[in-house]
Structures are given as C-alpha cells and as structure tokens.
C-alpha positions as YAML, in Angstrom:
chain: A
units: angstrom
residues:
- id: 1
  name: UNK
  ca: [29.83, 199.62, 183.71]
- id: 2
  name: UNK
  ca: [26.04, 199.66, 184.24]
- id: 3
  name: UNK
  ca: [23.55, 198.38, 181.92]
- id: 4
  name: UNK
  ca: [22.15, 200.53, 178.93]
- id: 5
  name: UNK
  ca: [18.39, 199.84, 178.09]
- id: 6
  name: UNK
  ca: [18.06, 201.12, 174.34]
- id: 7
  name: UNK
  ca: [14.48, 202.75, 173.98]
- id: 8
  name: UNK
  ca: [12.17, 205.65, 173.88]
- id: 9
  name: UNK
  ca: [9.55, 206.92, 176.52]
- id: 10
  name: UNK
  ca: [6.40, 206.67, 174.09]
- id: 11
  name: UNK
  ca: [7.22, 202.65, 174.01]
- id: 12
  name: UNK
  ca: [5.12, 200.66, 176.22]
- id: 13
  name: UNK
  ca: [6.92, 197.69, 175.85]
- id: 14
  name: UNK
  ca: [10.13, 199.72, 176.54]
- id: 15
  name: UNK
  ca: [8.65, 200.60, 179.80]
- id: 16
  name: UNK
  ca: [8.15, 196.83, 180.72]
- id: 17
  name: UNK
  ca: [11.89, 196.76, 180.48]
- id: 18
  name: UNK
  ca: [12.48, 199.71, 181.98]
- id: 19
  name: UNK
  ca: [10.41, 199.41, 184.80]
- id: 20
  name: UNK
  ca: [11.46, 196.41, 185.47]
- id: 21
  name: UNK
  ca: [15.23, 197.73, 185.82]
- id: 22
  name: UNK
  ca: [14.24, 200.67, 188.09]
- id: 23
  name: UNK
  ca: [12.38, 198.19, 190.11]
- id: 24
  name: UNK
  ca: [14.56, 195.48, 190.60]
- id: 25
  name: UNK
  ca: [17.87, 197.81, 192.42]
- id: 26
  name: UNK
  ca: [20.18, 197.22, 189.27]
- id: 27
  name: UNK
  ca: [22.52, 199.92, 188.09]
- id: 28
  name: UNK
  ca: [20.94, 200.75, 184.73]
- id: 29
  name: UNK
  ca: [20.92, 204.13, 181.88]
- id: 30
  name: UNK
  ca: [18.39, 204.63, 179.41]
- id: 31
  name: UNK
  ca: [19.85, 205.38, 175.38]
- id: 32
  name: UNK
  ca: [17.61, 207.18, 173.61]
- id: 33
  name: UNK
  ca: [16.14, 205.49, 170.11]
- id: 34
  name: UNK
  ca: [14.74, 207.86, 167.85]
- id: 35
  name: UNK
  ca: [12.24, 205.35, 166.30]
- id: 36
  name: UNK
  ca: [10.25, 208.02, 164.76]
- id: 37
  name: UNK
  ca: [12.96, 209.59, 163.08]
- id: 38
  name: UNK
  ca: [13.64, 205.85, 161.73]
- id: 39
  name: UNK
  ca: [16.40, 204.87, 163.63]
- id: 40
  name: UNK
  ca: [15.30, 201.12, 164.61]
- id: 41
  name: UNK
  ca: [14.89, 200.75, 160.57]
- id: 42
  name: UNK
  ca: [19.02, 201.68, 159.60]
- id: 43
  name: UNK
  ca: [21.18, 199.11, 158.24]
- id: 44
  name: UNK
  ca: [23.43, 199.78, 161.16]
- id: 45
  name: UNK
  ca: [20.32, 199.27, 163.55]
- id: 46
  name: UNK
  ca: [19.72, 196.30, 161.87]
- id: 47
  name: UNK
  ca: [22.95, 194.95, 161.83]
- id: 48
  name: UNK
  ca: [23.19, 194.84, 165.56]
- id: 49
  name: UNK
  ca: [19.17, 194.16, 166.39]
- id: 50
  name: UNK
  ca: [18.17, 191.90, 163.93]
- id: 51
  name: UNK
  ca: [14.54, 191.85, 164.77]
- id: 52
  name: UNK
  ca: [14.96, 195.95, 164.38]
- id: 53
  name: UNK
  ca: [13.29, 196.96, 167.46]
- id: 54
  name: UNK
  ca: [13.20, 198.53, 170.88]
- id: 55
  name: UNK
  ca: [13.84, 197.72, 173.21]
- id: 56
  name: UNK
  ca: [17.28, 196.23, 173.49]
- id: 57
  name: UNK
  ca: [19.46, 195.52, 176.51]
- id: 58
  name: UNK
  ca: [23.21, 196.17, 176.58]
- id: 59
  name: UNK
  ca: [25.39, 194.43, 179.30]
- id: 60
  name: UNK
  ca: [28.95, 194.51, 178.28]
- id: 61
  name: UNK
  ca: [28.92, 192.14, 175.75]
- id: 62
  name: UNK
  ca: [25.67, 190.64, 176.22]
- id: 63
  name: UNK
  ca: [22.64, 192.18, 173.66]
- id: 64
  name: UNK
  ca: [18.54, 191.11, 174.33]
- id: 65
  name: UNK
  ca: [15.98, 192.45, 172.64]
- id: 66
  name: UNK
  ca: [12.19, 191.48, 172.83]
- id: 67
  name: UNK
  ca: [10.54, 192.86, 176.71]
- id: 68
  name: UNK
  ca: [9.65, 189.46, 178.30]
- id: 69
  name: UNK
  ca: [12.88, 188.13, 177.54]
- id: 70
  name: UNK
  ca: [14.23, 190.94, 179.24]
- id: 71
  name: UNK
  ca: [12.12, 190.65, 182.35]
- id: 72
  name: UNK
  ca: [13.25, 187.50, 182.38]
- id: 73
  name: UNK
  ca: [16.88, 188.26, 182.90]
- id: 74
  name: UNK
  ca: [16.40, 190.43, 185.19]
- id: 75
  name: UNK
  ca: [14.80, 188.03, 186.97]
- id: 76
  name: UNK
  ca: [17.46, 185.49, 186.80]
- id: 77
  name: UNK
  ca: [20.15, 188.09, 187.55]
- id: 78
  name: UNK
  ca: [18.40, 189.54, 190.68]
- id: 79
  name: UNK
  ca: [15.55, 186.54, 191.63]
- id: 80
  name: UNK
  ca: [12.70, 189.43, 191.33]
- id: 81
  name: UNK
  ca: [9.55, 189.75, 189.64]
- id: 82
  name: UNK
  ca: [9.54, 185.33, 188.87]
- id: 83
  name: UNK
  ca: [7.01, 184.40, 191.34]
- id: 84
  name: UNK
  ca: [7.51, 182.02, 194.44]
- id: 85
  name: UNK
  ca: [8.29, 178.65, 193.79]
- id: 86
  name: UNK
  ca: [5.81, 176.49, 191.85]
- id: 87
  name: UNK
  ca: [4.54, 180.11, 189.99]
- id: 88
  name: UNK
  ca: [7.09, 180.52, 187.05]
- id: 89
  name: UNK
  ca: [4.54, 179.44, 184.91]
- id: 90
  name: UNK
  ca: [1.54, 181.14, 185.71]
- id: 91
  name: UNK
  ca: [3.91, 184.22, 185.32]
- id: 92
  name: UNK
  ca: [5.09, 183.02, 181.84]
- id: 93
  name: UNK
  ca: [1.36, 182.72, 180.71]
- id: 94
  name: UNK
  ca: [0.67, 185.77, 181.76]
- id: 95
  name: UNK
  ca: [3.52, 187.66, 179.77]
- id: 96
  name: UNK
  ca: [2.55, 185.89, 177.00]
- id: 97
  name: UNK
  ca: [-0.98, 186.28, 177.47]
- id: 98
  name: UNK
  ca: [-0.23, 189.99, 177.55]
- id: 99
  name: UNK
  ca: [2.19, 190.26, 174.29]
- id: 100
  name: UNK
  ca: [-0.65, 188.26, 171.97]
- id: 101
  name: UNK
  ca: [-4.11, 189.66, 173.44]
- id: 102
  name: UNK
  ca: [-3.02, 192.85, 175.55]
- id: 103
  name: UNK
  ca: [0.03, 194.66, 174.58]
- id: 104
  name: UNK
  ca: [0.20, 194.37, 170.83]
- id: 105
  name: UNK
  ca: [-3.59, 195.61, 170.48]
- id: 106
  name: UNK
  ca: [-2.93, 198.47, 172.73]
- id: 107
  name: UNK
  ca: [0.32, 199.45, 171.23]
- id: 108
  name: UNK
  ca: [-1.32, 199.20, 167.70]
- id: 109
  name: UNK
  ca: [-4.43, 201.00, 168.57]
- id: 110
  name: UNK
  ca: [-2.44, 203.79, 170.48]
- id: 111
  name: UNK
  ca: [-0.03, 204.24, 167.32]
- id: 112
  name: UNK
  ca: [-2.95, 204.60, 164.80]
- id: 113
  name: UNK
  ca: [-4.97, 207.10, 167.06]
- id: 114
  name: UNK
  ca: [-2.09, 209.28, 167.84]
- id: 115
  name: UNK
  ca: [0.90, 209.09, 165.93]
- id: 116
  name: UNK
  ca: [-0.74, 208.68, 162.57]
- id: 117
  name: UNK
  ca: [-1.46, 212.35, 160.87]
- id: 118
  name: UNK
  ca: [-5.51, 212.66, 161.23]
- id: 119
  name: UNK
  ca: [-6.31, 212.06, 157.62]
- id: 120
  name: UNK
  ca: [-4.71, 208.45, 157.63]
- id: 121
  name: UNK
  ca: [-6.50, 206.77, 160.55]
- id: 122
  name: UNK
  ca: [-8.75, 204.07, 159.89]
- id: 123
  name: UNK
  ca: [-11.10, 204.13, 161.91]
- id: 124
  name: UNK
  ca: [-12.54, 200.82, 161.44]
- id: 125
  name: UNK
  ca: [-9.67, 198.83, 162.21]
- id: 126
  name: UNK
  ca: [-9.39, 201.41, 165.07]
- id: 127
  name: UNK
  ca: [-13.02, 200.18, 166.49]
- id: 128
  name: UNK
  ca: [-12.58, 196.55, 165.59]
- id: 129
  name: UNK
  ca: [-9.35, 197.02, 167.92]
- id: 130
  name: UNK
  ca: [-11.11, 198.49, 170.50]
- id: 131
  name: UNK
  ca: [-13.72, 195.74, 170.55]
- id: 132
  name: UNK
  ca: [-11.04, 193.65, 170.82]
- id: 133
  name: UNK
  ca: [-9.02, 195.08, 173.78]
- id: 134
  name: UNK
  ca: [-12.47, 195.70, 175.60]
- id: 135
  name: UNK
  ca: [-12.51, 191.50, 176.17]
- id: 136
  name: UNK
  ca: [-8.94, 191.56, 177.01]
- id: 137
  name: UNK
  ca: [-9.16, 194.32, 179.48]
- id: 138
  name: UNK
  ca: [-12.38, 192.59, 180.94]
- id: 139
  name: UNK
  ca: [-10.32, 189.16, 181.62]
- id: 140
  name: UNK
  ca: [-7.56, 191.12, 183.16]
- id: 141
  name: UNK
  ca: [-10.47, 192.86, 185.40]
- id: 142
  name: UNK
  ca: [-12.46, 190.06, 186.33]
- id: 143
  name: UNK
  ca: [-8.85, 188.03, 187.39]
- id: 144
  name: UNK
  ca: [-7.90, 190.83, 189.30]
- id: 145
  name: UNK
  ca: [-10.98, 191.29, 190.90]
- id: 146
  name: UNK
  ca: [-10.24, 189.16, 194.39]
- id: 147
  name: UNK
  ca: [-6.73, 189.30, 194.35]
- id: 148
  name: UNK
  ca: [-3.98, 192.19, 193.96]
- id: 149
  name: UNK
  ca: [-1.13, 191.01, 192.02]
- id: 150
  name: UNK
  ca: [-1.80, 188.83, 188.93]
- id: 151
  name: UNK
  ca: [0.38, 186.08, 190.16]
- id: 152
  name: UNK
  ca: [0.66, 184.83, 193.81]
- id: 153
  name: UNK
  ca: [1.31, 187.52, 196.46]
- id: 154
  name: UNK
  ca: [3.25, 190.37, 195.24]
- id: 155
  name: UNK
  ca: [4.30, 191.78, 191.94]
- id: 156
  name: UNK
  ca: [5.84, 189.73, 189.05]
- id: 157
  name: UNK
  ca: [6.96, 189.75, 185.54]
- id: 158
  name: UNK
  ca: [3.24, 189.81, 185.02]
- id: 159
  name: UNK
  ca: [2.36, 192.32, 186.43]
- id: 160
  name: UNK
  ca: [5.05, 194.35, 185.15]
- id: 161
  name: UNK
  ca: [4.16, 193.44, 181.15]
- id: 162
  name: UNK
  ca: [0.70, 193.54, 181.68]
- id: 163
  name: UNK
  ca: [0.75, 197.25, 182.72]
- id: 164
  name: UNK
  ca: [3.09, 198.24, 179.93]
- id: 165
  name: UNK
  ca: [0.40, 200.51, 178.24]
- id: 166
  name: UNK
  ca: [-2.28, 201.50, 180.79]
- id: 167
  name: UNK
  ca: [-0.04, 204.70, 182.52]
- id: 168
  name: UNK
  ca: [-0.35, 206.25, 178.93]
- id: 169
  name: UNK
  ca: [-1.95, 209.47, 178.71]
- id: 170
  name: UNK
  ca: [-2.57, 209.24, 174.85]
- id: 171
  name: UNK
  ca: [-6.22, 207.94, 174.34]
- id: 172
  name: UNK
  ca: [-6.88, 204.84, 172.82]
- id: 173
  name: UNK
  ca: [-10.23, 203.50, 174.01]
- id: 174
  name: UNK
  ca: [-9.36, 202.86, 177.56]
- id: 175
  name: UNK
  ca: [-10.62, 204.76, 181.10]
- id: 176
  name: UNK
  ca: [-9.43, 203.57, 184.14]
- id: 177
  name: UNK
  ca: [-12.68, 204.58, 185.98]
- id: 178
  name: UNK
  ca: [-14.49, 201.55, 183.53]
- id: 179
  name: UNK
  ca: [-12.24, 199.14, 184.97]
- id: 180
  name: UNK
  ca: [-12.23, 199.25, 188.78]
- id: 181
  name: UNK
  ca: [-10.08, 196.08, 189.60]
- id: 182
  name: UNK
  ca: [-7.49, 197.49, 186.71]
- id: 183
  name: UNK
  ca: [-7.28, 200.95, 187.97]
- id: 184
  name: UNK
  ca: [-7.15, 199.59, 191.60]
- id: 185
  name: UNK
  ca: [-3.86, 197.40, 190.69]
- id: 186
  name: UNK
  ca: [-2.42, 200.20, 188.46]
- id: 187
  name: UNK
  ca: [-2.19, 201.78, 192.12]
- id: 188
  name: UNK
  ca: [-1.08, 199.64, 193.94]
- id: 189
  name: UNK
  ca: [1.91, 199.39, 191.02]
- id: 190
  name: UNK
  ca: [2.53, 203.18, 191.18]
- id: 191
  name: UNK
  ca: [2.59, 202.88, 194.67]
- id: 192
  name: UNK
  ca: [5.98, 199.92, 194.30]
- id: 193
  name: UNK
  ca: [9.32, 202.29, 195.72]
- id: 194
  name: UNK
  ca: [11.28, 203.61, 192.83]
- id: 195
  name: UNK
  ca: [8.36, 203.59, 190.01]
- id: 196
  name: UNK
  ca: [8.09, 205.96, 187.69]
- id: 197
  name: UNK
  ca: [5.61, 207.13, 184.60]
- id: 198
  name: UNK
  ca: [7.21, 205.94, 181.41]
- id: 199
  name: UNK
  ca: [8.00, 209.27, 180.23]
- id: 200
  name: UNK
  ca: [9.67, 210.45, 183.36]
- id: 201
  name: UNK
  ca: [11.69, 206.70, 183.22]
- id: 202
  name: UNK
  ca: [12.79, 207.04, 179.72]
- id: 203
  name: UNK
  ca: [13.84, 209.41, 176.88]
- id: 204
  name: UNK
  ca: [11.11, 210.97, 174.16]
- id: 205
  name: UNK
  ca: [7.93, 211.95, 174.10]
- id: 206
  name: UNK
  ca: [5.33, 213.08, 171.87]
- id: 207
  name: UNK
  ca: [5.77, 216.98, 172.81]
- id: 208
  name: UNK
  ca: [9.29, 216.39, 171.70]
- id: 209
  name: UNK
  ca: [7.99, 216.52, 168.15]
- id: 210
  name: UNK
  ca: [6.60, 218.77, 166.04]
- id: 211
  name: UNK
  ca: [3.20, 217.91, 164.37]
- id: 212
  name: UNK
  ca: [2.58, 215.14, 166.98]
- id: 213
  name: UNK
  ca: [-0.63, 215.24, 169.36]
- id: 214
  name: UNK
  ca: [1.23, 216.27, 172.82]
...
C-alpha cells in the first residue's frame, strides 16, 4: 500500500512534502483536500487532523501532519535530504528558519493578494509583509551566494522547505531576476531528476475555481 500525502497544489507547504516524496524514490499518491471549499475546517477533518491542516501523511496506520516533520520522516525512512554527518542541525535551523521568517510570510502574503476577492485586501499589511519577506529573501540570497545548496554539498530538507513558495506563479512581491543567488538555486532544484512544479505534483489549482485569479 503506498503512502497518501493529503493536500492541494496551491499549498506551498504541501509541496515541501510532496516534493520531498517525489524526490526521495518512495511509492507515494497525492489525495486531494479541498481547503477552499472548507474541507480542512469539518468536524470529521478535525477529528482525524487535530491541528486542521494540510498537509497530512498517511502510511497505513501512521498519520503526520505539519511539512518539516514530514521531511523529516522521509528522511529517516530513506536517509535523504538530512545532510552528511555533523549537518542535521544546520538543516533543522534552516527548516525552521524558513517556517517562522520565510514560508509563513510568503504563504500569508500570497493568500491575501490572490485568493482574497479584490475589495478585501489590505494592502497595508500586504506592504508591511512585503518589507518583511524582502530581508528574509535577502539572507537566503546573500547565504546562497558562494555556495549551491543551503546545507553542505547537495540538497537537504532545507533546501526543500525553503523553496516551498518561490515556483509559484501567483504574484506576491517576489521576482526571481531581483534575487540572482535565489533564482540560480531554484535551478539547480528544478534541475534534481523527478521534480516537478507544484501544480503538476499535486491536485488543485486556482483555474479550478471559479472567481479565483488563474
């Protein structure tokens, strides 16, 4: 029975999962969550995904939810993606660098420049997040600026987390061409056998919708 990855293409932190599968060989299916039609906020969601979100992990028994956690299993199942030895924490502090400065400010931003009808988006929280991600995407540029993986010598968990958002197509303040280093390493990710854009990984899209910016 393979594993089922619970999540929806327009998820950047389902595509850290997901990518993460594809990547690492194992015998994986993507289930659709229909989070705009207010799936991950059912009782019976809830009942089996306490934290009510996506994306969650499904190995017989075994449930996960939350991305690095995730990555993190797949690393211990398959010894991909942690780093060489004396690196597993460099990689940690990179994921979690990522979910607090990189990652939620993205996936915010995105959501309240795209998926929010035109009328309701406030635009100054919108620019104060983009002033915000503008430092964040300047560490990750500067770090990346003599090196090509963000940990040691090939890609890792942090790599894979960190680049969660940044294949998007949906504008929310960021260009590749502004971020050389960035856009360099976003290639050289794209270029990893068996990866795929996010919405060609995983169910949904915005064009799927009616109303919604495609």
């Amino acid at each position: 029975m393979s594993i089922k990855l619970h999540c929806f293409g327009e998820s950047g932190n389902s595509y850290k999962a997901a990518l993460a599968l594809e990547l690492s060989g194992l015998d994986w299916e993507p289930v659709f969550v229909d989070f705009f039609g207010g799936q991950a906020r059912t009782p019976e969601w809830r009942t089996e995904n306490v934290m009510g979100e996506a994306p969650v992990l499904v190995d017989g028994e075994f449930r996960l939810s939350q991305s690095g956690a995730i990555q993190q299993w797949i690393t211990d199942r398959t010894g991909k993606f942690g780093g060489a030895e004396g690196e597993r924490y460099d990689v940690l502090r990179w994921v979690l660098w990522d979910n607090h400065k990189l990652s939620s400010q993205i996936g915010m931003t995105r959501f309240l420049m795209n998926f929010l009808p035109a009328e309701k988006r406030p635009q100054e929280v919108i620019a104060f997040s983009q002033g915000r991600l503008k430092a964040a995407y300047d560490t990750l540029n500067r770090h990346l600026e003599r090196r090509d993986w963000i940990v040691g010598d090939g890609v890792t968990n942090a790599d894979l987390s960190c680049c969660g958002y940044l294949y998007y197509p949906e504008p929310f303040g960021f260009d590749r061409a502004d971020w050389p280093h960035i856009d360099a390493w976003l290639d050289r990710i794209a270029a990893l056998p068996g990866w795929k854009h996010p919405y060609d990984l995983m169910p949904g899209r915005p064009s799927d919708r009616e109303g919604v910016p495609k």
